[in-house]
N, C-alpha and C positions, 0 to 999 in steps of 0.2 A: 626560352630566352627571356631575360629581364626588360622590363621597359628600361628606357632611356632616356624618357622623357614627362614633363608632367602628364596629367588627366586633361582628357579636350573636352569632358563637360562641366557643370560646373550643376551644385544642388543649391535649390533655394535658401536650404538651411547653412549654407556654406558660405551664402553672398555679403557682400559688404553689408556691414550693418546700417545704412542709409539706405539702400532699397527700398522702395515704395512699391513691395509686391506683398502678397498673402505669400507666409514660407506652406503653407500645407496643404494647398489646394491643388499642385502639383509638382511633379519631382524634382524637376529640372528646369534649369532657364540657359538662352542662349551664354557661350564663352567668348569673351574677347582675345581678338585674336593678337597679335603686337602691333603696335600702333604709335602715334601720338601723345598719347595719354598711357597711364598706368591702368593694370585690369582694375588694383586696388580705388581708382578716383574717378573711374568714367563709367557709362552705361554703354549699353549696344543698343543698335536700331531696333529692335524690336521688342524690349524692355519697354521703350520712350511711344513707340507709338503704342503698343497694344494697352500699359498696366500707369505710363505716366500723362500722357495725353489724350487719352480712351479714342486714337484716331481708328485703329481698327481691332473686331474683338477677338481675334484668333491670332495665333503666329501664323498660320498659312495667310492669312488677310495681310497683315504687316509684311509677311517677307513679299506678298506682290506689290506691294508701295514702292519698297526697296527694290526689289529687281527690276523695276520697272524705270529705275533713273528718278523719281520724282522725291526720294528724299535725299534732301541739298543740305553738306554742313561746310560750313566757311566758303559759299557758293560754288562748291562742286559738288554734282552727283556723288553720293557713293550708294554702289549696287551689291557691297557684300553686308550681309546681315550682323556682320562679326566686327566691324567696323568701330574703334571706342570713340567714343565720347564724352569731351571732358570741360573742364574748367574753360568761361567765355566760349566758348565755342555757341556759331550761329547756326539755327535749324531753321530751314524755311522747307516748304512743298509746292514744287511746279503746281500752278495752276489757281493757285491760292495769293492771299494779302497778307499771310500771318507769317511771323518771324517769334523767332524765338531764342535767348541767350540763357544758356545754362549760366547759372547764379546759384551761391551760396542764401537757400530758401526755406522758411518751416523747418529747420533743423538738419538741413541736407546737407554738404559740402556743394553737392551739385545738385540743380533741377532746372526744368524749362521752365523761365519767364518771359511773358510776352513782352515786347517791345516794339518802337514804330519804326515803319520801314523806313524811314530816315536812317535810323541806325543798324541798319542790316549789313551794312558796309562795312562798318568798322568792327573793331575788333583789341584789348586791349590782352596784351601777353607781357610776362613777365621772365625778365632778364636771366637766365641763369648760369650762362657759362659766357665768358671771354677770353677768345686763346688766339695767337697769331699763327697763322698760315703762310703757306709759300710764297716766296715775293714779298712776306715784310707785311702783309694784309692784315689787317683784325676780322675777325667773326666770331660775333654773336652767335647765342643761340638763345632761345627762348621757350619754354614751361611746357609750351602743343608741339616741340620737336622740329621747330624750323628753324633755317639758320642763313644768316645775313651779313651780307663783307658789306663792312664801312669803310668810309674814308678817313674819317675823322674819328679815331678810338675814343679820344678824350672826351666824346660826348655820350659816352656809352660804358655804366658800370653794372656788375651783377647787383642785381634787388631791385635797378631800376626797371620803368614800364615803358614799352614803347606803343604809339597808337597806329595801329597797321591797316592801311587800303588793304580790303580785301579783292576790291576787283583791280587793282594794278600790283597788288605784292607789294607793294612800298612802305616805308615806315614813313608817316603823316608829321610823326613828331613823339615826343622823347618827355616823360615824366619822372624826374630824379629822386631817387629816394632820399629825400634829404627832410629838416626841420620844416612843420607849416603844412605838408603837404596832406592829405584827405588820402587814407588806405582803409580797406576792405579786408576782414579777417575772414580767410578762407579756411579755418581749423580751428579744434577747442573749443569750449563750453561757451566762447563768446561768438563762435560763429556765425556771418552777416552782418554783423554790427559793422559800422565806420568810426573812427576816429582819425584825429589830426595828429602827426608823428611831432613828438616833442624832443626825441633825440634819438641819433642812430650810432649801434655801436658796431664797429667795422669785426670784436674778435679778436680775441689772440690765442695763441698757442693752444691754453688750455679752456679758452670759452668761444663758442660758436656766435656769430652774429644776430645781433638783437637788436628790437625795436623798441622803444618806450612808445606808448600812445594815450592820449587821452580822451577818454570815456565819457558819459555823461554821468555813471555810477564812480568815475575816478581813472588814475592813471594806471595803465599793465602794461608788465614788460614781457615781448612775446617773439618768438624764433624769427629770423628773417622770410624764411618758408613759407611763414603760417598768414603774409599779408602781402597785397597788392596794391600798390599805389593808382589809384582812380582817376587823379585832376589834385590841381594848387589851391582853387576858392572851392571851386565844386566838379563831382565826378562828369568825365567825360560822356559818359555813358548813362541810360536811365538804370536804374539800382532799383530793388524791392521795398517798400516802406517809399515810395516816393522820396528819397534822399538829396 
């Protein structure tokens, strides 16, 4: 009988090409299972701790980290190895001081950067869908697969950013994608970089929603997808390059 389904492993040579692993020193690396994030833009736990964080040197070592409850992303446990990992998303390890925020890093769309437990809490996610629900409700959804009734829709459009308590699930407060504002290119040859949005085009029929932003090499105009709005003066959050 025919599969029906994809491959549940996945070969080094086969991995996103952002991976920060040796493709030939062995065959295989763990698969993400469905998640939050896409297989295409996240890591699993045991990629992050054994080949990105050198926390421990074997997969049998990493998945006792993990099974064990002590690796925390967006302050919850998660105990499957298979778990993705993606964009803003927070790592911490019971027992430990260290945090850490995947960020757009060295060439990566995503990697762990260290950051202070100050900001361990927060967490910035990006607007992607706004559709009304029963009883007349709005809800968001946002880029890591969460999703949020508002009360007030008008203060909520896709592309914008919101800033989210992670130990109460709340949205803190709301970063409009509009002129002036400091975004984060999470795609393309200019990835990591920040610039300040100089005009935002909503789209029509035949063109997709774009950004203008300006550089310190000049202005580029880049998909709404490909950026995340940070902060108005300055990002919310500590960024790579001290930004």
């Amino acid at each position: 009988m025919g599969r029906k389904s994809g491959s549940n492993r996945l070969k080094r040579e086969a991995a996103p090409r952002f991976y920060s692993v040796p493709r030939k020193s062995y065959p295989f690396l763990t698969l993400q299972s469905p998640g939050p994030h896409p297989r295409s833009m996240s890591y699993d736990p045991i990629t992050i701790l054994r080949d990105l964080l050198a926390v421990a040197r074997t997969k049998k070592e990493a998945e006792y980290v993990v099974k064990s409850g002590k690796f925390v992303v967006d302050g919850k446990a998660r105990t499957s190895i298979k778990f993705p990992v993606g964009l803003m998303d927070v790592l911490e390890f019971k027992g430990t001081e260290t945090a850490f925020r995947m960020l757009p890093w060295k060439g990566s769309p995503i990697h762990p950067f260290a950051i202070p437990q100050s900001e361990k809490n927060v967490k910035l996610c990006r607007i992607t869908s706004k559709v009304t629900v029963k009883g007349g409700k709005i809800q968001i959804g946002t880029h890591d697969g969460r999703t949020f009734i508002v009360e007030d829709g008008t203060k909520f459009a896709v592309g914008d950013t919101i800033l989210l308590d992670l130990n109460e699930g709340t949205v803190k407060s709301t970063i409009p994608l509009k002129k002036g504002v400091l975004a984060l290119i999470t795609g393309g040859k200019r990835l990591g970089k920040i610039g300040e949005v100089v005009e935002v085009n909503k789209g029509r029929f035949s063109s997709k929603p774009s950004v203008r932003l300006s550089l310190p090499e000049g202005e580029v105009i880049l998909p709404r997808e490909l950026i995340i709005a940070v902060g108005t003066y300055k990002p919310l959050i500590t960024l790579p390059g001290g930004v």
